[in-house]
C-alpha positions as CSV (number, residue, x, y, z in Angstrom):
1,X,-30.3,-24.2,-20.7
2,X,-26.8,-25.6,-19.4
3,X,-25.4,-24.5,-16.6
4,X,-23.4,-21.7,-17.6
5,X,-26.2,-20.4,-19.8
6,X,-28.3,-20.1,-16.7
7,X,-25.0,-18.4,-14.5
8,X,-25.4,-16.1,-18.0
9,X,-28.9,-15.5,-18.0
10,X,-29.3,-15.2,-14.5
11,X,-26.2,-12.1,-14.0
12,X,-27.4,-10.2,-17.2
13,X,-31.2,-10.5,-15.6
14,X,-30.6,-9.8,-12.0
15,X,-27.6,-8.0,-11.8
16,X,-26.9,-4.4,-12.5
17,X,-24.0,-2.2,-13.0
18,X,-22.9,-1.2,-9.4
19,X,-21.3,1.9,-10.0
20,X,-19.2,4.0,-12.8
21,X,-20.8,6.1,-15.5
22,X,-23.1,3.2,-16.2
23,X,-24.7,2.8,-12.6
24,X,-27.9,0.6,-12.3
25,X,-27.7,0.0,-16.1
26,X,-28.2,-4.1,-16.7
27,X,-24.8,-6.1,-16.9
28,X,-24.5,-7.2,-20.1
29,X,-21.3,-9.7,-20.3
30,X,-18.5,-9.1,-22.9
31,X,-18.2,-12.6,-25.0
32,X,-14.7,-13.2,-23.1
33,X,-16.6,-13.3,-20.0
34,X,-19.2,-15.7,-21.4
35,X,-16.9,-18.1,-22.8
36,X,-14.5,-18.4,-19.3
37,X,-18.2,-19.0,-17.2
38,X,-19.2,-21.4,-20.4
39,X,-16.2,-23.4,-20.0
40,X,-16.0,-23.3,-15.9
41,X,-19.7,-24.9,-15.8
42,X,-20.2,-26.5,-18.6
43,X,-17.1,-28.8,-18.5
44,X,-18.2,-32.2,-19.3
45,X,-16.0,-33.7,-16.7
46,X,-16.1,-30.8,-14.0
47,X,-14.0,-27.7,-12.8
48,X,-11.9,-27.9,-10.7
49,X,-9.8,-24.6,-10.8
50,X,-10.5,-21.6,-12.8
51,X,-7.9,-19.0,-13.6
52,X,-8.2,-15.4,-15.8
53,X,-5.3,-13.8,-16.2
54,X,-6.3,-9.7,-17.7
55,X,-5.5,-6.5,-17.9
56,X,-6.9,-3.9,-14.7
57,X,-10.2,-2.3,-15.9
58,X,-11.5,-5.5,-17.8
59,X,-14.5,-5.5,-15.6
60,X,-12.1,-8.2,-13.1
61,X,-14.3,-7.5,-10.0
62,X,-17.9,-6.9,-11.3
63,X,-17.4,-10.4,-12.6
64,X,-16.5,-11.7,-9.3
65,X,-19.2,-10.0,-7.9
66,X,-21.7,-11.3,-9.9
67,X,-20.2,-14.6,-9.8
68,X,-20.8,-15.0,-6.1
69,X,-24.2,-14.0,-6.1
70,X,-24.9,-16.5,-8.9
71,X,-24.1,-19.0,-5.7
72,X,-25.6,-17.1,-3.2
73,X,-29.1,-16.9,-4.6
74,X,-28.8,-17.6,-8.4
75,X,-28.7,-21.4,-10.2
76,X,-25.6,-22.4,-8.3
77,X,-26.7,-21.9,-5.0
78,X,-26.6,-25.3,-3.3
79,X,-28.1,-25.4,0.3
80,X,-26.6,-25.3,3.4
81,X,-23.1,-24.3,2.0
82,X,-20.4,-21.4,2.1
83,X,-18.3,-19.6,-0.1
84,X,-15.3,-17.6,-0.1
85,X,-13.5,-14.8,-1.8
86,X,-10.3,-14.0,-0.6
87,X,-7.9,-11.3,-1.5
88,X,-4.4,-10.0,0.0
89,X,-5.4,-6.9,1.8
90,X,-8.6,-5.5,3.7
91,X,-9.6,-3.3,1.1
92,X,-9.3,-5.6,-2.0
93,X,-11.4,-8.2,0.4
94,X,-14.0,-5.3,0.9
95,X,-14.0,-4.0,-2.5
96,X,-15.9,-7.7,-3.7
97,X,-17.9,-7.2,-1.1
98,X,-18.9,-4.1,-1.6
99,X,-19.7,-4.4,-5.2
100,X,-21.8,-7.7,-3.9
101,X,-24.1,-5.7,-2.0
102,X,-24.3,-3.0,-3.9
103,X,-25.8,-5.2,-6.9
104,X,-28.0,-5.9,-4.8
105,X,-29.4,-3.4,-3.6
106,X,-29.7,-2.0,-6.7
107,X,-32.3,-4.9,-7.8
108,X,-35.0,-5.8,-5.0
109,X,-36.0,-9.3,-6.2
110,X,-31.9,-9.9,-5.2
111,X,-32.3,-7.4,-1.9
112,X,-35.5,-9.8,-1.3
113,X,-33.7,-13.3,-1.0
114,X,-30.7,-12.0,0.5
115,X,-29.3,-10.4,4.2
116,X,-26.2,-7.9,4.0
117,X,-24.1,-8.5,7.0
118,X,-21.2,-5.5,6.6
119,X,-19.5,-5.4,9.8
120,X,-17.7,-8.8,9.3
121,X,-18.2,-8.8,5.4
122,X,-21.1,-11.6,5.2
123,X,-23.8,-12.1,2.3
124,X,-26.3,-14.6,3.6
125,X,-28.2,-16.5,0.3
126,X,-32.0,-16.9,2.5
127,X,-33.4,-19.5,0.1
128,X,-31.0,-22.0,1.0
129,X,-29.3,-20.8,3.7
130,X,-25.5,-20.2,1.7
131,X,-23.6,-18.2,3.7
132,X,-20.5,-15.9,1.8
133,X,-17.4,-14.8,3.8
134,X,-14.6,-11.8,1.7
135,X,-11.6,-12.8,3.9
136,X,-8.0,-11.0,3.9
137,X,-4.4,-12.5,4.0
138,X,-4.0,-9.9,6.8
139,X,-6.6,-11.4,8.9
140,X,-6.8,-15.0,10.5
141,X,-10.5,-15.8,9.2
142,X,-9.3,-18.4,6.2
143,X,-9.4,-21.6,8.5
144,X,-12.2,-23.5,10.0
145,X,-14.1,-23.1,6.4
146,X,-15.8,-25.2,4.5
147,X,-16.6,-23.4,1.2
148,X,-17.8,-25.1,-2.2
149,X,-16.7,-22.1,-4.1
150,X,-13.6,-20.0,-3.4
151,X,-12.8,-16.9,-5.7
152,X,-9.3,-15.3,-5.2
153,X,-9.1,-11.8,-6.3
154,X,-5.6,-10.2,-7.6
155,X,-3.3,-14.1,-6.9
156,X,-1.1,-12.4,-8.9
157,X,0.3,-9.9,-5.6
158,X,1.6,-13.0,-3.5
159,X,5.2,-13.1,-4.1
160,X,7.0,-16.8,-4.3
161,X,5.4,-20.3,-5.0
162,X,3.7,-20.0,-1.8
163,X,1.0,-18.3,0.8
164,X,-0.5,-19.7,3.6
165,X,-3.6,-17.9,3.2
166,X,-4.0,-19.6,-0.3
167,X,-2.9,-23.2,1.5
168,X,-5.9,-22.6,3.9
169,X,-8.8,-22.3,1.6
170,X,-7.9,-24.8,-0.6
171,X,-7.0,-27.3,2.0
172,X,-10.2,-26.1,3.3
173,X,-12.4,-27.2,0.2
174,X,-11.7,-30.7,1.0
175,X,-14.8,-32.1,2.0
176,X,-16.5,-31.1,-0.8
177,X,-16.8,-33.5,-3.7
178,X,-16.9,-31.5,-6.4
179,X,-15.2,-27.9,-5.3
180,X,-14.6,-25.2,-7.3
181,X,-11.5,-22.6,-7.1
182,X,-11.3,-19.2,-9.1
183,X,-9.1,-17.3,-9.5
184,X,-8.8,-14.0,-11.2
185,X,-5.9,-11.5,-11.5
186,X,-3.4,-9.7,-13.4
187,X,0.1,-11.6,-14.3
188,X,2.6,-12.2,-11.3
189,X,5.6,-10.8,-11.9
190,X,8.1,-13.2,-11.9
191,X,8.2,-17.1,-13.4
192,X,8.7,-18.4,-9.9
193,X,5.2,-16.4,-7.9
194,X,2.2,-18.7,-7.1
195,X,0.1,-17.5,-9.9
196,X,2.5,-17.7,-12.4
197,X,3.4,-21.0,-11.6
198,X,-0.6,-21.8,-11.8
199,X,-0.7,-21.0,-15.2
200,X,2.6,-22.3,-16.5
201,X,1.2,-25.5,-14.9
202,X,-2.5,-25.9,-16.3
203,X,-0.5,-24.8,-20.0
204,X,1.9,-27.7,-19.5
205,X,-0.2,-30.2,-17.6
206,X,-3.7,-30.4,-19.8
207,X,-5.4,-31.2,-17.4
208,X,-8.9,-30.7,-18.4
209,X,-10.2,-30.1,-15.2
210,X,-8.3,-26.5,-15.6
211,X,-10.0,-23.7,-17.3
212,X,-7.0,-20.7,-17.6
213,X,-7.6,-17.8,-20.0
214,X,-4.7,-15.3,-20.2
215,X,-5.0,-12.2,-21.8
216,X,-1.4,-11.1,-22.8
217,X,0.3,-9.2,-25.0
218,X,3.8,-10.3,-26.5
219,X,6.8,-9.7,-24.7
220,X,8.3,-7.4,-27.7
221,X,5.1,-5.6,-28.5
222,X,5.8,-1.9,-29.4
223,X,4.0,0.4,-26.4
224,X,2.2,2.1,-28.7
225,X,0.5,-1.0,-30.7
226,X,-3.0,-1.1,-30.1
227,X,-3.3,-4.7,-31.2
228,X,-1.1,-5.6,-28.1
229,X,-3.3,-3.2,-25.8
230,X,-6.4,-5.2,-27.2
231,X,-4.7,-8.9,-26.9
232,X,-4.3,-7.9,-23.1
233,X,-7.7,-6.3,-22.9
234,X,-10.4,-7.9,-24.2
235,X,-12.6,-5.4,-23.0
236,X,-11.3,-2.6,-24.5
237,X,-13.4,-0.2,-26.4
238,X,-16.3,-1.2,-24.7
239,X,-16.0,-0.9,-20.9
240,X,-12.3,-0.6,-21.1
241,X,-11.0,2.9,-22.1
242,X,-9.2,3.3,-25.2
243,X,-8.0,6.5,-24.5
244,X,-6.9,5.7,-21.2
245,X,-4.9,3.0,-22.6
246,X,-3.4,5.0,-24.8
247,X,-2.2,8.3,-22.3
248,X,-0.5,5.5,-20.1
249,X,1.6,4.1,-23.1
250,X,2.4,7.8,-24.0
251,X,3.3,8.2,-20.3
252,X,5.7,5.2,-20.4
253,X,7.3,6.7,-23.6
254,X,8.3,9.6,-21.4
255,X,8.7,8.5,-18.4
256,X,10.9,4.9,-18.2
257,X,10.7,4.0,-15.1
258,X,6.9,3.8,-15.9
259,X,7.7,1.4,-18.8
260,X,7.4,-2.0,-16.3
261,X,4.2,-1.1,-14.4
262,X,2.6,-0.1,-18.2
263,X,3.5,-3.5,-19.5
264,X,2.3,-5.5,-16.3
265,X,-0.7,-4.0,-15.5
266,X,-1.9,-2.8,-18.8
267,X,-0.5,-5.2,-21.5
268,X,-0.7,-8.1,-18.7
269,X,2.8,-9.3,-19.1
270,X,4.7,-11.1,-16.7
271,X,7.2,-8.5,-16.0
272,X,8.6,-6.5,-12.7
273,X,6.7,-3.4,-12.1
274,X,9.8,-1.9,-10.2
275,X,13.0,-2.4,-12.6
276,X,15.6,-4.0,-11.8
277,X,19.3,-2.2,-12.8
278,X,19.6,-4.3,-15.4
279,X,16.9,-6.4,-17.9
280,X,17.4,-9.9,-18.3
281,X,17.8,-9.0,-22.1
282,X,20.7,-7.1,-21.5
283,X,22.1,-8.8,-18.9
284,X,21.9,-12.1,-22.0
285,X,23.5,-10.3,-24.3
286,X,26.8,-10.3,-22.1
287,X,26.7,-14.0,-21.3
288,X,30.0,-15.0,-22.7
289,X,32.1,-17.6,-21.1
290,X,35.0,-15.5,-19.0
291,X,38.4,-17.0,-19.6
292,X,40.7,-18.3,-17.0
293,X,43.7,-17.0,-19.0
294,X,42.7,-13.1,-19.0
295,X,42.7,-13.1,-15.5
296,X,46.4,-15.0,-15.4
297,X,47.4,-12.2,-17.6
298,X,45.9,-9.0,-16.9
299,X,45.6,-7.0,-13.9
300,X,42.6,-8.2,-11.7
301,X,40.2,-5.9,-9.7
302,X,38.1,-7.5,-6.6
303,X,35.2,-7.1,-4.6
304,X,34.2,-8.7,-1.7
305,X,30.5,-7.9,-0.3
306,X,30.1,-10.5,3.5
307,X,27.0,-9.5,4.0
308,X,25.1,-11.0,7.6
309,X,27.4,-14.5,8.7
310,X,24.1,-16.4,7.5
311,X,23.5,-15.0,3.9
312,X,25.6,-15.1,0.8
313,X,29.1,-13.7,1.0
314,X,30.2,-12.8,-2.6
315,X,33.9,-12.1,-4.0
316,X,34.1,-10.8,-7.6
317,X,36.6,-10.6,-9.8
318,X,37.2,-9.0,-13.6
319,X,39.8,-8.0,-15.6
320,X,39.7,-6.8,-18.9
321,X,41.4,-8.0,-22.5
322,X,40.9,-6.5,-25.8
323,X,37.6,-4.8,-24.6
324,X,35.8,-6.9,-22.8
325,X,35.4,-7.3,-18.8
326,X,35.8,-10.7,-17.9
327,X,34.3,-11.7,-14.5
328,X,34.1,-14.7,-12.3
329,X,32.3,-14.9,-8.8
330,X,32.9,-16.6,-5.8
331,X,29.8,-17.5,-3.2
332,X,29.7,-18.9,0.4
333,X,27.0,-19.6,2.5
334,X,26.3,-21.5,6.1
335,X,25.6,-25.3,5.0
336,X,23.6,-26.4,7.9
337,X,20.5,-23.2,7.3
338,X,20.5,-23.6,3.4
339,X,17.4,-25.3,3.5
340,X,15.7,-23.1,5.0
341,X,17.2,-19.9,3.3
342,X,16.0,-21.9,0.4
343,X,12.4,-21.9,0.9
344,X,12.5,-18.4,2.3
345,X,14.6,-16.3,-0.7
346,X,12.4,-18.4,-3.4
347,X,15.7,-19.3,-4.6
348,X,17.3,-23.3,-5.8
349,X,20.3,-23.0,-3.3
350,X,20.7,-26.8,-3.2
351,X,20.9,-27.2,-6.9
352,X,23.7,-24.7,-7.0
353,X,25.4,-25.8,-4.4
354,X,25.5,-29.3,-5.8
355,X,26.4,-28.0,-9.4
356,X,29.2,-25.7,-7.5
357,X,28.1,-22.3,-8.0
358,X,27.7,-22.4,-4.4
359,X,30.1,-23.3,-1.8
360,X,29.0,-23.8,1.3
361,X,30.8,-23.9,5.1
362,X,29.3,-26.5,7.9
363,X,27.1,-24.6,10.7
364,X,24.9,-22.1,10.9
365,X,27.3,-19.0,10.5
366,X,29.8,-18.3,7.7
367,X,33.5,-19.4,9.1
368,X,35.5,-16.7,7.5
369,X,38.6,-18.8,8.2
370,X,37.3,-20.8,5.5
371,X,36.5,-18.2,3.5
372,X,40.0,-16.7,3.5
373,X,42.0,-19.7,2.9
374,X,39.2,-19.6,-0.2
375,X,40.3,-16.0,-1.5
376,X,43.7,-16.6,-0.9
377,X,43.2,-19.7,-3.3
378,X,41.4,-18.1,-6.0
379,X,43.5,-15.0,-6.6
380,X,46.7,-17.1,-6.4
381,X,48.8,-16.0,-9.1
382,X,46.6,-13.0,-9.9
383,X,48.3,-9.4,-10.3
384,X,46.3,-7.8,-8.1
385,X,45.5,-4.0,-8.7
386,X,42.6,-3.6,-5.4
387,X,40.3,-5.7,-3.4
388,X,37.5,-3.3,-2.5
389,X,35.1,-4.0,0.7
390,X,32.5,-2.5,2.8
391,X,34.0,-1.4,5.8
392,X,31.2,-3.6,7.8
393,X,32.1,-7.0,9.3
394,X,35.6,-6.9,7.4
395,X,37.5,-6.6,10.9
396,X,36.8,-10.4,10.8
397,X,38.2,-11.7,7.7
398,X,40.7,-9.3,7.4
399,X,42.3,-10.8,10.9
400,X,42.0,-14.3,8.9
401,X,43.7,-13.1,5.8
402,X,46.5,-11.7,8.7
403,X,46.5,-14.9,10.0
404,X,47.2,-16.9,6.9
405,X,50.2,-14.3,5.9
406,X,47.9,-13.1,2.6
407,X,48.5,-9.5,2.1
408,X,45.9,-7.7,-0.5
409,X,45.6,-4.2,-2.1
410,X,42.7,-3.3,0.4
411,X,40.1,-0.5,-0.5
412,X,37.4,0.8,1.9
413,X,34.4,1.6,-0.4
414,X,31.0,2.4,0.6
415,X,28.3,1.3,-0.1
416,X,26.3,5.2,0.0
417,X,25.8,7.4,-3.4
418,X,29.5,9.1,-3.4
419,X,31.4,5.9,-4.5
420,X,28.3,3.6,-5.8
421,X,27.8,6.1,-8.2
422,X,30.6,6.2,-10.5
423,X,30.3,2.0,-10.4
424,X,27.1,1.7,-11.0
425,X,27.6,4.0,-14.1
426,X,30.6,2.5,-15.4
427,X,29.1,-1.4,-14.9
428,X,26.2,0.0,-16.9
429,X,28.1,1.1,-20.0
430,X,30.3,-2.0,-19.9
431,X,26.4,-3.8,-20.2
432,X,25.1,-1.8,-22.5
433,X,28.3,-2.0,-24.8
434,X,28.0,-6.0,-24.4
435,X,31.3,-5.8,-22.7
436,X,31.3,-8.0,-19.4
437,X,31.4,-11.7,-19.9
438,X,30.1,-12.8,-17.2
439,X,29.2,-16.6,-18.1
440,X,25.2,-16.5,-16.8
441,X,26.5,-17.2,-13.2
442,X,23.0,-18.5,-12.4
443,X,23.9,-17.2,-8.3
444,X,24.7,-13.8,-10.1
445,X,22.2,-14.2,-12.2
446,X,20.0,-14.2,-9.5
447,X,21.4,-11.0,-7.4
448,X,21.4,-9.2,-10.8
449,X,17.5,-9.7,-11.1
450,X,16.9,-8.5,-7.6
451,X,18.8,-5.7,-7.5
452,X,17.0,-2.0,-7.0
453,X,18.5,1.2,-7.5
454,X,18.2,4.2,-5.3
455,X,18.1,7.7,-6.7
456,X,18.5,11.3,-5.2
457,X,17.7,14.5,-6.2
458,X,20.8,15.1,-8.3
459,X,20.6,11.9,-10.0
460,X,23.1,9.8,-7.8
461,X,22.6,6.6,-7.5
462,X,23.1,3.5,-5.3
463,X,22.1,0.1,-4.5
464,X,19.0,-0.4,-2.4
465,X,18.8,-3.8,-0.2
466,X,16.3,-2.8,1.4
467,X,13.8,-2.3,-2.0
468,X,15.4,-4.7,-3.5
469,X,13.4,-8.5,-4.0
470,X,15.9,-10.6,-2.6
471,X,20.1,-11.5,-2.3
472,X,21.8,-9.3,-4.5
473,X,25.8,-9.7,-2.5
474,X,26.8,-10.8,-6.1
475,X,25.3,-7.4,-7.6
476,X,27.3,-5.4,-4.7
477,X,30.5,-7.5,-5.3
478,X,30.9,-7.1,-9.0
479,X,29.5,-3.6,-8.5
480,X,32.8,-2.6,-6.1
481,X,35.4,-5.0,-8.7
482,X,34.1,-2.6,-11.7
483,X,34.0,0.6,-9.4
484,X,37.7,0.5,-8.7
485,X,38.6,-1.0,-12.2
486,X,37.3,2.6,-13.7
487,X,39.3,4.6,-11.2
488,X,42.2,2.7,-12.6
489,X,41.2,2.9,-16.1
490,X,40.3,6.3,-15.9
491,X,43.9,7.4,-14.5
492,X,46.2,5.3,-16.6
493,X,49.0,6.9,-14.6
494,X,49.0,6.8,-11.0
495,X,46.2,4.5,-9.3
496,X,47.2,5.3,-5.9
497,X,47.2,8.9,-6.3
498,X,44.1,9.1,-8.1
499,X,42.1,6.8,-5.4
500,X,43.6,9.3,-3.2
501,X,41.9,11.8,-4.3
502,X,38.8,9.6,-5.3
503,X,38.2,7.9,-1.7
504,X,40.9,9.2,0.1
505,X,42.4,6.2,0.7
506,X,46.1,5.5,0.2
507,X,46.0,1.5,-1.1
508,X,48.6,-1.3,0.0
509,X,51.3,-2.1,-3.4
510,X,49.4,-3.9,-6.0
511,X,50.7,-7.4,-5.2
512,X,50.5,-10.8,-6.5
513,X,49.6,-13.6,-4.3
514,X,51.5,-16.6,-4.1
């Protein structure tokens, strides 16, 4: 037999079912499972890295389970060696190993060549002497390793291109010649997390040292096709329930906010599990060019969000003509920490500052002198209805602005469900109705796709920072400029007496600044 035949042979002979309905029956492998192990060991050329991208319930950790013993005591056990499996939390780590040992002991020619060790989650291989290790990202066990096989369970949970963790065992592979990494999980959820970019890269690269198998189903799929359910799980119908599939589709019918985690987790696609306020889809669908002559013309409404003196500080601006929103951004940020920032918020900084979506101020703090000599700039020759702003940190650049003779509209607005509510409501319908051209701000973009709403029990609603994924200054910004645009657009007549009664707050003369 080849190699994989015997990893085959050897888990449907020695290995049992360790628990469910089916407990201590004989695994007997789906032919999805067979053809990734096939592939893995059987490469002419050798494995190097092994991914399988499925549904949950596909029989993800049996597999890994019986993997590992395969190199504990089966054909792959090589002598004098360690292996790993690493997961992201304690109890993922444990679950492997608890499905290990319970194959085990449900089969005593395994129980006879192997020693359980479960206070520090060892399986020792007694034949020749492999020792196994299930390690956690929360613990500090993944360095001083050597192993020749490393299985990472769930990949897909590490947000961003990069963990530590995941650094140390590979790096810690290295003195092997011929190492193998696995790893197994459900999709990431964005393009930009480690797992995703895995997979993007052994699709793109051919290197055929790669084995990846991905089990998705299309983007558009209907909920409610079962051809999609089965393109994500291949094991569906047998040890994968058909019917449980199908009550969480019906449950993501009814219940939207359901809809993402459905689609990641059951149809495997590469989607947010918590949804953001807006989908990319519609967010595309309202990426016309703003023109520079609407807001020449029309009556402007701003928002400025500063934020901490080290993030982004956002100004945006709209103003509509014949039924569209047109909306242009502004974005500063501390020059001498962008780097940095870069690496931590996952997001290109450096290639939007270069390509001017960005500007950013020398230091490591935002100099809001700059930044109001910049809004003074910008909304030169603007009518100017309001400039809305969250009362915190705006002492500073409002001094500035008094400094440099620039009188604006000012609005306090807050940032809490009373006046985020009617903005985020009316920014919505503008989306929906493909009525904001916003231009695909990429910085915007960016703050759109991070954004998280907050909810109460009446149905209010507000923007959450702190559930949100990353910056989202541009998503507060443009959420104030639209809030106070529909106060005005609601009350044709008089602004100022209407955002009395709105915010109680008595605005400055709408202005236009020279």
């Amino acid at each position: 037999m080849t190699r994989g035949e015997k990893v085959i042979a050897f888990i449907e002979e020695y290995c049992r079912i360790p628990e469910g309905e089916h407990v201590g029956k004989p695994m007997r492998l789906c032919d999805f499972q067979k053809q990734f192990i096939l592939e893995i060991y059987d490469n002419p050329i050798g494995t190097r890295r092994a991914y399988l991208s499925i549904a949950r319930k596909n029989g993800k950790s049996g597999l890994i389970a019986a993997m590992l013993l395969a190199h504990i005591c089966g054909p792959e056990a090589q002598l004098n060696t360690q292996i790993v499996s690493g997961a992201m939390s304690r109890d993922q780590a444990s679950l492997v190993h608890s499905l290990a040992s319970k194959i085990i002991n449900l089969d005593n020619r395994l129980a006879s060549v192997t020693k359980i060790v479960p206070y520090n989650k060892r399986i020792i291989g007694l034949a020749r002497n492999v020792e196994y290790r299930a390690l956690a990202a929360e613990g500090k066990t993944a360095h001083g390793l050597s192993p020749v096989l490393a299985i990472l369970d769930e990949v897909g949970q590490i947000r961003g291109p990069h963990s530590d963790f995941i650094d140390a065992i590979i790096t810690s592979q290295g003195a092997h010649v011929s190492p193998l990494l696995v790893a197994i999980s459900t999709q990431a959820p964005n393009e930009n997390d480690l797992f995703s970019i895995w997979l993007d890269d052994a699709r793109d690269s051919n290197d055929p040292r790669i084995v990846s198998h991905v089990y998705q189903a299309d983007l558009e799929a209907d909920l409610m096709d079962e051809d999609a359910w089965r393109d994500a799980n291949p094991a569906l119908g047998a040890f994968r329930s058909i019917d449980d599939a199908r009550e969480q589709a019906e449950r993501a019918i009814r219940m939207p906010s359901f809809e993402q985690t459905f689609r990641n987790l059951v149809l495997n696609q590469r989607v947010e599990m918590h949804a953001p306020f807006v989908t990319r889809s519609i967010w595309k669908q309202n990426q016309v060019e703003p023109r520079e002559e609407v807001f020449l013309s029309s009556p402007v409404y701003v928002g400025i969000d500063l934020s901490a003196k080290n993030d982004l500080t956002a100004m945006a601006i709209v103003a509509k003509h014949d039924g569209i929103w047109h909306s242009k951004m502004l974005f500063w940020t501390p020059e001498d920490t962008l780097a940095d920032r870069a690496k931590r918020d996952r997001a290109p900084y450096l290639n939007w500052a270069q390509d001017g979506w960005l500007k950013t101020i020398p230091g490591v703090a935002i100099d809001y002198e700059t930044v109001a000599v910049d809004i003074a700039d910008e909304l030169s020759g603007y009518y100017i209805k309001g400039v809305a702003f969250d009362r915190w940190r705006f002492d500073m650049l409002k001094k500035e602005l008094t400094d440099i003779n620039v009188e604006l509209p000012l609005l306090p607005f807050g940032q809490g469900f009373k006046d985020m509510t009617p903005a985020l409501e009316f920014l919505e319908t503008i989306l929906l109705n493909k009525q904001l051209a916003h231009g695909f701000n990429p910085v915007l973009t960016m703050c759109m796709a991070n954004t998280r709403i907050e909810q109460d029990a009446a149905g209010n609603r507000k923007l959450n920072k702190a559930k949100s994924t990353g910056r989202i200054d541009g998503a507060v910004a443009l959420a104030m400029a639209v809030g106070i645009a529909a106060i005005d657009t609601k009350d044709e007549g008089d602004f100022d007496g209407f955002l009395m009664n709105a915010i109680g707050f008595k605005p400055s003369t709408s202005i236009r600044v020279n």
